[in-house]
Structure formats: C-alpha cells, structure tokens
C-alpha positions as CSV (number, residue, x, y, z in Angstrom):
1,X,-34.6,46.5,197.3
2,X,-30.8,46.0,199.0
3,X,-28.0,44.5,197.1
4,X,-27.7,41.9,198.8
5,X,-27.3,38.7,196.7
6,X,-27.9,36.1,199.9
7,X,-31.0,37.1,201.1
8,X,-34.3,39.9,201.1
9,X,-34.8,39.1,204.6
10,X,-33.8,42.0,207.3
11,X,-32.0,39.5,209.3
12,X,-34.8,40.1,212.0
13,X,-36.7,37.2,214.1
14,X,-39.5,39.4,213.9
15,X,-40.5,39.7,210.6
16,X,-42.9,42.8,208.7
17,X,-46.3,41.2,208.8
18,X,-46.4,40.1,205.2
19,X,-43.2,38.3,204.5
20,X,-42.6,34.7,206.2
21,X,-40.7,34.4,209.3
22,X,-37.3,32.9,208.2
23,X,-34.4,31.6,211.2
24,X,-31.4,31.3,210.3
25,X,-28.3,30.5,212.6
26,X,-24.7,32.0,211.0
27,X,-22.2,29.3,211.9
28,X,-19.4,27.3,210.4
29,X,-18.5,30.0,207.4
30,X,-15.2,31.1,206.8
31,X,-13.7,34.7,207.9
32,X,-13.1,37.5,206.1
33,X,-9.7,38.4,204.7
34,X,-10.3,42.2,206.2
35,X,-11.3,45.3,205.3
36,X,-10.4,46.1,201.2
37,X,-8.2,48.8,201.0
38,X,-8.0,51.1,197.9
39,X,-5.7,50.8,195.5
40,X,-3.3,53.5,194.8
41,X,-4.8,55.6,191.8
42,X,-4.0,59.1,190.3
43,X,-1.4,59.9,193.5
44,X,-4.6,58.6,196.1
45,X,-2.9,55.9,198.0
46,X,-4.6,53.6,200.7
47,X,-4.9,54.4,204.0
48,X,-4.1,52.0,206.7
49,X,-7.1,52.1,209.3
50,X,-6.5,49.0,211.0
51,X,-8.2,49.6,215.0
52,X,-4.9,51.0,217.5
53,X,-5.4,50.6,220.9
54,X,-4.7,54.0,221.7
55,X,-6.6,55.6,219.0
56,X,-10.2,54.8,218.9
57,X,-12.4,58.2,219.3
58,X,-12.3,61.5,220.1
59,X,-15.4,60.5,222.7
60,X,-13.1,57.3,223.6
61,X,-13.5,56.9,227.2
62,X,-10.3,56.1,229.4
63,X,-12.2,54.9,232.2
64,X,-10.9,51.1,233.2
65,X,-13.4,48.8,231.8
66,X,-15.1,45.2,233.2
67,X,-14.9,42.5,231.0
68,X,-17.8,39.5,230.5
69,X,-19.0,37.3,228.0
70,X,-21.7,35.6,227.3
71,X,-20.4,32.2,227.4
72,X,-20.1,32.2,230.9
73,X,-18.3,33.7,233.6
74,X,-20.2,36.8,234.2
75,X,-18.2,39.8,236.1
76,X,-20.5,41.8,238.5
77,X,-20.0,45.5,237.8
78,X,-21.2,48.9,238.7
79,X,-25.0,49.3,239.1
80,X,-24.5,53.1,239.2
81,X,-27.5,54.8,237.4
82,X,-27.1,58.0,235.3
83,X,-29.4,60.3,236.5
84,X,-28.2,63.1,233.8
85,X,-31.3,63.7,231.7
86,X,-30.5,64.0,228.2
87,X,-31.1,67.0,225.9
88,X,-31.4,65.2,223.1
89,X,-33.9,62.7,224.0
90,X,-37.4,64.5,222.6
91,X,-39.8,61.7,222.3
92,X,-42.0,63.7,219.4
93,X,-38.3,64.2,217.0
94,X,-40.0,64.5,213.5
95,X,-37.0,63.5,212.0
96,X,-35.7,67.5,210.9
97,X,-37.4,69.2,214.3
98,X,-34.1,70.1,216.5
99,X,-35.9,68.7,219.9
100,X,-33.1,69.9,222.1
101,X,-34.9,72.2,224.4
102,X,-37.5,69.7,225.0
103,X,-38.0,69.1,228.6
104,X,-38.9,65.6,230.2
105,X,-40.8,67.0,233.6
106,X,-43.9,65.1,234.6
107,X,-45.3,61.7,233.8
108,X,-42.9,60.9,231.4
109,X,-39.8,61.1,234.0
110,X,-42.2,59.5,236.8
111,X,-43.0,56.4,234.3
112,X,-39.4,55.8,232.9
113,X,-37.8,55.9,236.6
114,X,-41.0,53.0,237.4
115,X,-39.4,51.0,234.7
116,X,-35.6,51.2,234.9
117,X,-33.9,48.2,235.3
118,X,-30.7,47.9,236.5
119,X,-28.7,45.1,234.4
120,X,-25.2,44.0,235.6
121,X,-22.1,43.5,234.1
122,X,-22.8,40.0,233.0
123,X,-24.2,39.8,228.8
124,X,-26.7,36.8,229.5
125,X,-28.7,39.1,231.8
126,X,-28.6,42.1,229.4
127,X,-30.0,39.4,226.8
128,X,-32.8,38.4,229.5
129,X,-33.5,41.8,230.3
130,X,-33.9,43.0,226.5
131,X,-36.1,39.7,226.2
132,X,-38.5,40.4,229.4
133,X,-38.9,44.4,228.2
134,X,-40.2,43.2,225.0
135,X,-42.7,41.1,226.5
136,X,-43.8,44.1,228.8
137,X,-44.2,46.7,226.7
138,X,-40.6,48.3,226.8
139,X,-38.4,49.7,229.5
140,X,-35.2,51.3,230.6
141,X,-31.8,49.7,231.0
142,X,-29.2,50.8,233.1
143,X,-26.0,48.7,231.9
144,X,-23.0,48.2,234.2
145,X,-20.8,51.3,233.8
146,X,-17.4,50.3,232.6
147,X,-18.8,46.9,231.5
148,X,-18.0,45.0,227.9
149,X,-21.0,42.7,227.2
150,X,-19.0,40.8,224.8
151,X,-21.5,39.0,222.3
152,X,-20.3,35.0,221.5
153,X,-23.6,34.1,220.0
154,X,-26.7,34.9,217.7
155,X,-30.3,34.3,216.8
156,X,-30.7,34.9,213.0
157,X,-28.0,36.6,212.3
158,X,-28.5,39.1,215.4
159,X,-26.5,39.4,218.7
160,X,-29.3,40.6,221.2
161,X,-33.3,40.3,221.0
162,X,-34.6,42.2,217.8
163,X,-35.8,45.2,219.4
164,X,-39.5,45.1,219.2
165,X,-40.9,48.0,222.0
166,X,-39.7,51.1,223.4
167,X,-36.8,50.2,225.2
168,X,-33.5,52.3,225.9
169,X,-30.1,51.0,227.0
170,X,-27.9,53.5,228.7
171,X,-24.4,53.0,230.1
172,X,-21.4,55.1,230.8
173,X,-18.3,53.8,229.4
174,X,-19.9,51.3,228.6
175,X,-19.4,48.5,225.7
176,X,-21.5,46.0,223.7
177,X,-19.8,44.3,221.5
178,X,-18.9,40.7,219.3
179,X,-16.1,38.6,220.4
180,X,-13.6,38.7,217.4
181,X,-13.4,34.6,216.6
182,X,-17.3,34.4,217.1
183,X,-19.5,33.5,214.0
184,X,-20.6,36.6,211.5
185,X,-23.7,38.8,213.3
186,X,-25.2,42.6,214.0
187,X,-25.3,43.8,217.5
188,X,-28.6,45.5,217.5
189,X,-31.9,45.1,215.5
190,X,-34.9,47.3,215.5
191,X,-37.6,45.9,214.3
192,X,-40.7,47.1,212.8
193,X,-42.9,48.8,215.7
194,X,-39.3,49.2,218.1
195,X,-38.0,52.0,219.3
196,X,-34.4,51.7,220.1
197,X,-32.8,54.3,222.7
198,X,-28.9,54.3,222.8
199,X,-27.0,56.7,225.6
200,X,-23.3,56.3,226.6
201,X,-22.8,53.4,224.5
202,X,-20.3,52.0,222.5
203,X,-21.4,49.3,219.8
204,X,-18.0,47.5,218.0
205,X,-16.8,45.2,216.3
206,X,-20.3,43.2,214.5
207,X,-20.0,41.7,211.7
208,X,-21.9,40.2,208.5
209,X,-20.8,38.1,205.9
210,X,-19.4,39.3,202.4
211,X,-21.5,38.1,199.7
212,X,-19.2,35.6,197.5
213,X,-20.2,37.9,194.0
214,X,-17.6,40.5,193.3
215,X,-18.8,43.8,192.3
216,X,-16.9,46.0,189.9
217,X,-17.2,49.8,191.1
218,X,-16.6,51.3,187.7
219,X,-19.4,49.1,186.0
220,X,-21.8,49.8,188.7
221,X,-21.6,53.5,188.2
222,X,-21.5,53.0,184.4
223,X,-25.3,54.6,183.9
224,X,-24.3,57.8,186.4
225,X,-21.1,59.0,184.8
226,X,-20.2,60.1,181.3
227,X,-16.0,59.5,181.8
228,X,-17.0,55.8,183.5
229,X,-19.7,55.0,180.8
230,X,-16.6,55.6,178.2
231,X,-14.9,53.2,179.7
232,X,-16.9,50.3,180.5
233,X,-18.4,48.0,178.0
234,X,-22.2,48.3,179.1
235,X,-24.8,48.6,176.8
236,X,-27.6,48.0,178.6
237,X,-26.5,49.8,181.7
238,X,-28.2,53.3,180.2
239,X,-29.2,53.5,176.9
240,X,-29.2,56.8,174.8
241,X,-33.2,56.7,174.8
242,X,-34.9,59.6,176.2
243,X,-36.1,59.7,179.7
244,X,-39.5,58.9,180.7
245,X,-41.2,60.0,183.9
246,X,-41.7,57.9,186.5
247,X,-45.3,55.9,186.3
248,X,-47.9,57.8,188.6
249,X,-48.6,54.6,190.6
250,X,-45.4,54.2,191.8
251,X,-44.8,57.8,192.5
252,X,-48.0,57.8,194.6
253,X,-47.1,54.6,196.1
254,X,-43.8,55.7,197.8
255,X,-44.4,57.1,201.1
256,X,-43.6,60.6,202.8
257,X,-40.9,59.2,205.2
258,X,-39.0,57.5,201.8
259,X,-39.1,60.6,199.5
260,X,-39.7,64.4,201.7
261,X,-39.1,66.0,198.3
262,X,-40.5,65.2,194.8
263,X,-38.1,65.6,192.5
264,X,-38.4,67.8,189.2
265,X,-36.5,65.8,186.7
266,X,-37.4,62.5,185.3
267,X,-35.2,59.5,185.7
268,X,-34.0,57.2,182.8
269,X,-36.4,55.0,180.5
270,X,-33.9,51.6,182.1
271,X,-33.9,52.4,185.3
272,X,-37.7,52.9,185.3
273,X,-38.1,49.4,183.7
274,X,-35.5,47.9,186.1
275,X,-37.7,49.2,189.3
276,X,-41.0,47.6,188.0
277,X,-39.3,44.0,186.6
278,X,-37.2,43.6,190.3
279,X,-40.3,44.4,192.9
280,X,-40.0,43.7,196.4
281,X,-41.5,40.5,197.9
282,X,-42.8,42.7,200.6
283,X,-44.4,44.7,197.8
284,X,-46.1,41.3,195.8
285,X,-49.5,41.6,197.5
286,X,-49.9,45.4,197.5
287,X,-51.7,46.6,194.6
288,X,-52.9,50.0,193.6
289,X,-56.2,50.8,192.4
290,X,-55.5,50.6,188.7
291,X,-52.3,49.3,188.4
292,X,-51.7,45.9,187.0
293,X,-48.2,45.1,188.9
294,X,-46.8,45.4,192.1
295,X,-45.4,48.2,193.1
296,X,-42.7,48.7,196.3
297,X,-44.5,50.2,199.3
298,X,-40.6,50.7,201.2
299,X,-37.3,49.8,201.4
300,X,-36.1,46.4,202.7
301,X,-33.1,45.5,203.9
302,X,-31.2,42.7,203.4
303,X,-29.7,40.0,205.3
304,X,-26.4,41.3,206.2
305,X,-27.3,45.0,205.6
306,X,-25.9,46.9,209.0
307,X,-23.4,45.4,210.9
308,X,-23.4,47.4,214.3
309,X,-26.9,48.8,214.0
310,X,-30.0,47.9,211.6
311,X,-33.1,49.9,211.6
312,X,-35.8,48.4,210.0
313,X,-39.2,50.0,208.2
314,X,-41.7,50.9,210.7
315,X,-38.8,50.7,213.4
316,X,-36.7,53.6,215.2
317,X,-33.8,54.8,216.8
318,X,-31.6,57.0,218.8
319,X,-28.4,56.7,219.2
320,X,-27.4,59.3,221.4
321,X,-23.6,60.6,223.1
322,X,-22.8,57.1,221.5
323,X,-20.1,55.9,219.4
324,X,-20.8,52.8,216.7
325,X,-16.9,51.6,215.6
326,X,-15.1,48.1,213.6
327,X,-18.3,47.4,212.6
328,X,-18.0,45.2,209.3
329,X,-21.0,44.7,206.9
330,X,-21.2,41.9,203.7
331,X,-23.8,44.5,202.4
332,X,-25.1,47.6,203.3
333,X,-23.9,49.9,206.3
334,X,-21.1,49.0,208.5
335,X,-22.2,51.0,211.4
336,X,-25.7,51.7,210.7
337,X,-28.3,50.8,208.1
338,X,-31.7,52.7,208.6
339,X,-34.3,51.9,206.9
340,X,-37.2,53.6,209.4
341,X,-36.2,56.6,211.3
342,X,-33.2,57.1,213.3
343,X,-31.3,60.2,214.9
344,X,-27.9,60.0,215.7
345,X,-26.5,63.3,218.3
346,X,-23.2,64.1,219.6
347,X,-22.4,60.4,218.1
348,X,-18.6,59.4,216.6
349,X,-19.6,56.8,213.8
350,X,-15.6,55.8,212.6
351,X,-13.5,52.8,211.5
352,X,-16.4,51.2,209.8
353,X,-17.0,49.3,207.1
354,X,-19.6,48.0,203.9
355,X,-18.9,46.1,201.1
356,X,-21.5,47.5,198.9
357,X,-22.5,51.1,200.3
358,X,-22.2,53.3,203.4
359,X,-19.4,52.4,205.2
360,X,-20.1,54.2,207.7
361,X,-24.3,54.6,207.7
362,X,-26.3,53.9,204.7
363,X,-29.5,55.5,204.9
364,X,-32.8,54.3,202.9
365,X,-35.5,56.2,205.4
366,X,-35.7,59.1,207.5
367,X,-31.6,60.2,209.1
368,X,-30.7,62.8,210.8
369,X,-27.4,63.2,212.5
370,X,-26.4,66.3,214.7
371,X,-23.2,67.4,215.9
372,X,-21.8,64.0,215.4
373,X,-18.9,62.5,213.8
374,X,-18.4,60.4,210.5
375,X,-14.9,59.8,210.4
376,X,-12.6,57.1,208.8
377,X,-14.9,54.8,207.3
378,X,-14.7,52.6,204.1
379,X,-17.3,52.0,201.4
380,X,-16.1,49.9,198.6
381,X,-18.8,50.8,195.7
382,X,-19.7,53.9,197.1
383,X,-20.6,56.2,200.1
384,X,-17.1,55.6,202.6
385,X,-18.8,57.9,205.1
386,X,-22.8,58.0,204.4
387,X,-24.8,56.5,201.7
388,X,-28.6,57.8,200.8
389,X,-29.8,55.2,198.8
390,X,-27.2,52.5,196.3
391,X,-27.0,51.9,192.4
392,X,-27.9,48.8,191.1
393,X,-25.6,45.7,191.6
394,X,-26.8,42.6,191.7
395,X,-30.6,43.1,191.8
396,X,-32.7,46.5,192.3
397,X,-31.1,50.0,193.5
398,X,-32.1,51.5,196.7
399,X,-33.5,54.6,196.7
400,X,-32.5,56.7,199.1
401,X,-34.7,58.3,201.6
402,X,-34.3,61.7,203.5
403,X,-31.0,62.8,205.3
404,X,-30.3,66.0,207.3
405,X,-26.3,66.5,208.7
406,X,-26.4,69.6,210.7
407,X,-23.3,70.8,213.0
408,X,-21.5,67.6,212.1
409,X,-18.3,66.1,210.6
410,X,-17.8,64.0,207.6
411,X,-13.9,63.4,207.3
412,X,-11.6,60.6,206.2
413,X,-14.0,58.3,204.5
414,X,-13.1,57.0,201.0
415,X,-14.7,54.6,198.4
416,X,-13.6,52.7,194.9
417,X,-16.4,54.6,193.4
418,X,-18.7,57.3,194.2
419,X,-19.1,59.9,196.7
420,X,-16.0,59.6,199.1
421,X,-17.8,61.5,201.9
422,X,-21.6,61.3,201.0
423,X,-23.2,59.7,198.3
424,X,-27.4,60.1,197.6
425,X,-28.9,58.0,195.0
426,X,-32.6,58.5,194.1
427,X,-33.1,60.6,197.4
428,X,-32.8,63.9,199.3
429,X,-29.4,65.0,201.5
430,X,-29.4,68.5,203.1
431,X,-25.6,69.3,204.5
432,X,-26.3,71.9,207.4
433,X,-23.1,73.9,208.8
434,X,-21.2,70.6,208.4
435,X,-18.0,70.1,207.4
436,X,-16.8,67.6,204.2
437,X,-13.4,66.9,204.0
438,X,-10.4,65.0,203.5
439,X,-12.9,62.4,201.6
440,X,-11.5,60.0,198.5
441,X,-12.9,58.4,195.9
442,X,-11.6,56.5,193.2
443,X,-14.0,57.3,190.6
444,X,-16.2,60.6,191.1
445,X,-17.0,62.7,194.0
446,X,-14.2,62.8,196.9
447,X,-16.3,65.0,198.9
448,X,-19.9,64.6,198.0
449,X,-21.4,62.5,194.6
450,X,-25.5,62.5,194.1
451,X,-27.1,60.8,191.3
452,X,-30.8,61.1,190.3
453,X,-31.7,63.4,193.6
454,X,-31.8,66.2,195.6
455,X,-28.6,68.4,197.5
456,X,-29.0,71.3,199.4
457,X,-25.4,72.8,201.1
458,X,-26.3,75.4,203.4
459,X,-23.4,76.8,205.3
460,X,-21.5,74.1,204.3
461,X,-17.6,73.8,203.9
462,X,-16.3,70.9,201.2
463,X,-12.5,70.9,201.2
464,X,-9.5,68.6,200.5
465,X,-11.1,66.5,199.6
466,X,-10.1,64.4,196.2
467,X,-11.5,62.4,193.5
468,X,-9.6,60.3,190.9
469,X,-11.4,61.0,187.9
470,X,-14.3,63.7,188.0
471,X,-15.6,66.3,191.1
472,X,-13.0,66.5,193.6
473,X,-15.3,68.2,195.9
474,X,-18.5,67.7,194.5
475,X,-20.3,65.6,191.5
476,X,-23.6,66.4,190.7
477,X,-24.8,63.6,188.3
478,X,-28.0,62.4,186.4
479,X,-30.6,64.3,186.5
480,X,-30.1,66.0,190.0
481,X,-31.0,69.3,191.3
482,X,-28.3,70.8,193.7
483,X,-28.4,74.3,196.0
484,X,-24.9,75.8,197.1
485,X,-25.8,78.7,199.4
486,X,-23.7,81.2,201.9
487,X,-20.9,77.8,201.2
488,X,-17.0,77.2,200.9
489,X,-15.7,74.7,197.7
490,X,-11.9,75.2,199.2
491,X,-9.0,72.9,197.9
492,X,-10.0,69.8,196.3
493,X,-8.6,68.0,193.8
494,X,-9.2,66.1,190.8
495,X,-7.3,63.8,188.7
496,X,-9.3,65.1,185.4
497,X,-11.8,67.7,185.7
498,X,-13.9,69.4,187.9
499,X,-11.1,69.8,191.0
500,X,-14.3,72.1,193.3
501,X,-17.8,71.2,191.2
502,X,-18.7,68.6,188.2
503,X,-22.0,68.8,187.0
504,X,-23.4,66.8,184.5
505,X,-26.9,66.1,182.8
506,X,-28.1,68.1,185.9
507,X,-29.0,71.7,187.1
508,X,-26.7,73.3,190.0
509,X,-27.2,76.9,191.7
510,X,-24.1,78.5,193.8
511,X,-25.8,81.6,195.8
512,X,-23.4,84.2,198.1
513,X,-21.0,81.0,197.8
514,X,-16.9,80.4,196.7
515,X,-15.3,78.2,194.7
516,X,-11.5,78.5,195.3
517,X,-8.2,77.7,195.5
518,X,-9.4,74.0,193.3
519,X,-7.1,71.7,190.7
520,X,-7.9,69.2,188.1
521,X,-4.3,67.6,187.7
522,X,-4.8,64.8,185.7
523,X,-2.5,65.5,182.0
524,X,-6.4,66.3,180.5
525,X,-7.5,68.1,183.2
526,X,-9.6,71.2,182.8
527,X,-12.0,73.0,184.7
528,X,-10.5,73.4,188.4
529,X,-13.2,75.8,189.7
530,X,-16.6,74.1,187.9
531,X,-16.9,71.6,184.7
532,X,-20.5,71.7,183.3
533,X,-21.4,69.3,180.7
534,X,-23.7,69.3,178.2
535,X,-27.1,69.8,178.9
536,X,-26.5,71.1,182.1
537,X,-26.9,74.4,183.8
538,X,-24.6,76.0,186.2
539,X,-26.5,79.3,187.8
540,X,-23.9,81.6,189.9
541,X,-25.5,84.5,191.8
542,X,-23.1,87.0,194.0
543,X,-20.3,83.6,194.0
544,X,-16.6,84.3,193.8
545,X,-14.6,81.5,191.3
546,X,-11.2,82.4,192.1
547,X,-7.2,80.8,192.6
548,X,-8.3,77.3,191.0
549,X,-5.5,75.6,188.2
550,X,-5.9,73.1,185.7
551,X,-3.6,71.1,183.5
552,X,-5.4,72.7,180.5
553,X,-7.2,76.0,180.3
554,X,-9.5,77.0,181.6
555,X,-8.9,76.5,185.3
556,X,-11.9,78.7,186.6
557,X,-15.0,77.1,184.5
558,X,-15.2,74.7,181.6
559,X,-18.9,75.4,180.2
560,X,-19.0,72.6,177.0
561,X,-21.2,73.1,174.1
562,X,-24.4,72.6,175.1
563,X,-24.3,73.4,178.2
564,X,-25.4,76.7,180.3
565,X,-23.5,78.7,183.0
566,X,-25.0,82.2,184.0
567,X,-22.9,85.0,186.1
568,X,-24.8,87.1,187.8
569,X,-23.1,90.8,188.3
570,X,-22.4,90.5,191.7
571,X,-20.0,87.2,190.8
572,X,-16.6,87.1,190.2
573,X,-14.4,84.7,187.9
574,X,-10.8,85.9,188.3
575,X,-7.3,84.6,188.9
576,X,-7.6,81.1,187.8
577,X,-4.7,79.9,185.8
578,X,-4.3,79.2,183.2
579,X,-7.3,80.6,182.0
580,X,-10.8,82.0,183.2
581,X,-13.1,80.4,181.5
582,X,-14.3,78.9,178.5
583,X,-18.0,79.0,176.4
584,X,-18.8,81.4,179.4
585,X,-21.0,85.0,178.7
586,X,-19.7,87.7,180.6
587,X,-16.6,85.9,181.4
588,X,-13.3,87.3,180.9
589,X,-11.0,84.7,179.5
C-alpha cells in the first residue's frame, strides 16, 4: 500500500475495476515552501539544486522552443514528423529482454503510419487528441517540434487524459509541461490496460501536494538499522521476537511481475502482522481458497504518488530518448512512479523530487532502465535517486517489485535516510555495468541501502559515494541476500563504520570483486573496507580488501562476535590502516 496519508486512490479518472471511481479537482491549496534540503551532518552539507537556465541536461536540447498554453492563445508550430524508427521500441519487452535489435518492418510500420496524427503546437488539441485516441483504440502523436504544451489545468489530479490504450506521443525538442502558479497535478497517467509511448520528450515541472504529516527519517528506518534502532525510542517498531515466515497465502498471492525472485530469508514476526492488519482496499474482495482475510493482490498507488509520470497496475510505459525533470511529488516518485511495467532508454531522469521515496523513480512493479541517467534527485525518507519499494510511515510499506539498471548512471541523488543512490525494500534490484556514485545519505547507504530483499551487482562500480552513519557505499540490511561480482567498492565514506560494505542480520558474497581505497571517519569509526555484524556472513572469493582507513582499527574488515567472514585463498586483505582485520580466519592483522 503507498504512504500516502490523503488518499488510496491512483489519482486516475479511470479506476481498477474493483475500487470506486473517485474525481477530485486539486484547487485553492496552498504552495509548497520548495524542495527540503539536507541538513549539514557528519561534513555532508546540502546541495543547492535549484533548476538554472543554462544547466538542465546533458540531452538538453538548444533548439528555440514555441510556447502555448492551455488557457488560450495557441501558437501553431512545426508539424514536421520524425520518421527515425526507434531501436528501442520492441513491442514484446518482457521487462529484462534487451529488445534493441528488434526490427519494426511489416504490418506493424504500415498500421502505426495509418494512425499518426499530427498535433500542433497548441496544448488543448494535444488534450483532444489524447481524448479521441482513447476512444479509438490508441494511436500515434506527432507533437509540434520545438513546442511547450504548458498544462494550466487538471482532471483528478492529472494534466492530460489518463492514458487508457496504446498510444505514443513523440516530439523532437519538444516539451509538456505545468505552468508554475497552476494548481498541484501529474503530467501523465497510465492507467490500467494503457500503454504509454514517450520519444523526444521532455515532461517538467508537475507537481503533487505534500501530505500535512511530517515523517521523521530516523524513526522510519528504526526496524532496518541496528545504530538507528539505538537511537530512537521505538518499541514496537521491531521487536526482539524471532522471525516467522511469511504465511503461504500471501506468498502465493503476490504475483510474478511484483516479486521475480522468492526470497530465502524470512522477514520479521511485526512486519508480517503489519501486512495482514493494513490490507489494500483493492485487495478486500479477493480471497484465497482457505484463507480467512484478505490478502493484497498488487501494489496501489496513492493519490499524489508520481509527479511527472505515474504508471499504474495493469498499465505500461516507455519512455524513450526522453528526459522527466522539476518534477515534485507529496508522496511517492517525483519523476516516475511505476507500479505496472515501464522501461526507461537513453532517458535523463534529474532534478526531481519525493517527499516520502524515490526522488527520482520509485518502483513498486516491473523497471527497467537502460543507458539512461539518474542524476541529481532528492528523496527525503529514502531512495534520492531510485526507490524499490518504501518502509512503513504512516500506513503499510510497499514492497518493492523487480528492477534491472543496465549501462546506466546513478549520480548525485541524496536522502535524510536510506539508500542515497538506490534503495530496495521487500524486492529485487540487479545493477548491470552501471555506475553508483557521488550519492548521500544521512543515515545508511550513500550509494546503495536494501532492506529485506534481493541485490545483485554485476560489473558494477559504487564510488564516492557517502553515508553519515553506516555503509558509505553499500548497506545490506535485514534479512537480505546480496551478490558482488567482477565489481569496484572505490572511495566511499562513512561517518562510523562500514566506509565500502555494512552488512548486517544478512548474507553478502564479493566474487573476482575489490573493496578499496574506503574510510569510516566518524571518532568510532571502524571497518573502512567491510563491517559485518552479528549474525551475518560475509563470503569473499578471489576479492582484493585493500588501502581502506578507519578511525579505529581495523580499517580492512570488522567481523563482530557472531558473525562470519570467509577468505578464500585467492583473496587478499592487505594495506589497510590501521589494522587488517579483526575476528577474521586467515587474516593477517
């Protein structure tokens, strides 16, 4: 279920087929004060990413734009049509298939030329246009290239139709966006059955509103972290009972597109208990054979959950040679929240930002992005650049669904909590020859924090990135399961322990991998290579530890009673100061 405090509802005007249809018209509420910043902690200070003129994207266009509005006043522009056909565009994407030799000949091509539109520069006939391919069963629209649809008003909370067929909009240098004094709305909605086709576009500027309840970052990740659960006065948050499995009906219940991966370990006896008390209305009427509650069948999003781009269950999307930017979200997702299926390629997704999780996408389905860009976005409880899933806050967590990054970029982002880069909570996240870094976060995590879930690094590079407290370049929390191979753990920092890998309550394996050149540099801080706590198991096969510091020894790996780290023979553990390691076999101090 989403966070969000004002409402279950997607937002949609098209609603799943067992909840109630709900309008609502956003008007009369009061702006927001602007994006948070973070507070200066443990030498971290705030960034300032307020939107410059001259600095937008590294796709930015420089073309000279057109201008209209909806309100009136509409600016004929180009009707040129792009006649490019994308690689990208593979109609039969599975969701971790790379489709990008696929080749459009045929019918297909014949069929989408018979039902291109051309729509001009003027943001009432782009709203007609998405309106009448709805009602015939989907279509193509050319926008004006050069042309800013600038968005004035909304229909339940969205800018344009909710998208409801196949339909694709593609431009070239061309705009959608909200008008900055308008009332709070999305840009784009996909509803359940759409399928949303973005190429050449640039969404900005949407915007939802902030929920008036105040979240607290370090009580919300209370039940995930041992440093935070010391200090935050939280009983109920996790209690020391053991953990029980997951009941059978709900494991059976969740679908393939929600969980690719069953996970080994069990999660907590509360957490369990919280899932079945809080289920989602969409959920009240399906029962399983057997099972005397309700269960959750997906996801649902919540009112203001994706600012530039919402993707709801059953709906999909491609955003493709795209940029989604200034986008604002009260909840979930400032650029994107999925909650179907939705690829982004060759995609900049920067200067975005969520109140709750995901400032840049947050991800509760099936994601993949290819060679894109996540860059300079702003989470406040967690995720600054992607979120898989969200802890509890006010109501139910999200569990995170599946999410492959391949060829990509995830730099910049920061968050008051967890997971300054990525964050996966209750899901799977696969990082694919991508690159993490320059990532912050305030509590745990500067370049990647998972919780209850699944990480595979393959290829991967994590550096400089920094975390406050624990794992400046990665935390591997609560009963997770994470695979380091052929990767780089390069010059992170953190401010107590763990500078390149903390792992706690949780099983990690490093394989033909390097962790190097780390610091924990907090007064306490130990452990600048790896911390392991207790109960956890740290597995190193042919992995070089080298050149990381801490405060106090040892700055290669801190194994704590308890715990288990193994060293294969073909590893290496040297030249860590001030020592190599402690409560480690085969390690020489």
């Amino acid at each position: 279920m989403s966070n969000d405090v004002t409402s279950t509802d997607g937002g949609a005007s098209t609603a799943p087929p067992t909840r109630r249809r709900r309008a609502l018209w956003v008007a009369g509420v009061a702006g927001l004060t602007g994006v948070v910043g973070l507070a200066a902690l443990g030498g971290v200070a705030a960034r300032d990413d307020k939107p410059k003129s001259d600095q937008v994207s590294d796709a930015q266009p420089s073309t000279n734009r057109q201008s209209v509005s909806d309100a009136g006043g509409a600016d004929e522009g180009a009707k040129e049509a792009d006649a490019r056909d994308d690689e990208w565009s593979g109609d039969g994407w599975s969701g971790f298939d790379d489709q990008s030799g696929k080749d459009d000949k045929g019918g297909d091509k014949n069929d989408e030329k018979d039902r291109t539109k051309q729509v001009p520069c003027d943001t009432d006939k782009l709203i007609q246009a998405i309106t009448f391919a709805n009602n015939e069963d989907g279509g193509v629209l050319e926008l004006a290239k050069g042309c800013t649809y600038t968005l004035t008003r909304n229909q339940d909370g969205n800018g344009l139709p909710v998208i409801t067929q196949p339909i694709t909009l593609k431009g070239e240098h061309t705009t959608i966006g909200r008008e900055a004094t308008a009332d709070y709305f999305r840009i784009l909605n996909v509803g359940p059955g759409g399928h949303l086709t973005l190429k050449g576009l640039s969404v900005r500027g949407g915007q939802t509103l902030q929920s008036s309840m105040a979240a607290d970052p370090a009580t919300v990740w209370a039940p995930y972290s041992t440093q935070v659960r010391s200090t935050v006065a939280d009983p109920a948050a996790k209690p020391a009972a053991t953990k029980a499995a997951k009941p059978a009906a709900t494991t059976a219940a969740k679908p393939a597109a929600a969980k690719a991966v069953a996970k080994p370990t069990a999660k907590p006896a509360a957490k369990a208990t919280a899932k079945a008390a809080a289920a989602k209305p969409i959920a009240a009427e399906a029962k399983p054979a057997g099972a005397g509650t309700a269960v959750p069948l997906v996801e649902q999003p919540g009112f203001t959950d994706g600012a530039g781009v919402l993707v709801q269950p059953g709906g999909r999307a491609e955003i493709l040679d795209s940029e989604l930017l200034y986008n604002q979200s009260g909840g979930n997702g400032g650029g994107l929240a999925n909650f179907g299926s939705t690829r982004l390629s060759k995609t900049t997704v920067a200067h975005n930002t969520a109140f709750f999780f995901g400032g840049g996408i947050f991800n509760a389905g099936v994601l993949q992005v290819d060679e894109s860009k996540v860059k300079d976005n702003t989470g406040i409880i967690g995720g600054g650049g992607i979120a898989n899933g969200a802890a509890r806050i006010f109501t139910d967590s999200v569990d995170g669904g599946s999410v492959w990054v391949y060829k990509s970029e995830i730099t910049d982002n920061e968050t008051l909590g967890f997971g300054g880069g990525v964050l996966d909570v209750g899901g799977t996240t696969t990082l694919h020859q991508t690159t993490v870094s320059d990532n912050t976060a305030v509590l745990d995590g500067g370049g990647v924090a998972v919780a209850d879930s699944q990480l595979t690094l393959k290829d991967a590079t994590v550096v400089k990135n920094t975390a406050a407290r624990d794992g400046g370049g990665l935390a591997v929390t609560s009963d997770s399961v994470a695979t380091v191979e052929n990767s780089r753990i390069k010059d992170n920092t953190a401010g107590f322990s763990g500078g390149g890998l903390f792992n706690d309550d949780s099983v990690t394996t490093l394989r033909d991998s390097e962790v190097v050149g780390n610091r924990a540099v907090g007064p306490f801080g130990r452990g600048g290579g790896i911390v392991n706590g207790e109960g956890s198991q740290v597995t190193l096969h042919r992995t070089k530890v080298a050149h990381n510091f801490s405060t106090l020894p040892p700055g290669g790996i801190f194994n704590s009673i308890g715990g288990t780290v193994t060293l294969d023979d073909e590893s290496a553990v040297t030249a860590n100061r001030p020592t190599n390691c402690f409560n480690v076999a085969d390690c020489f101090a």
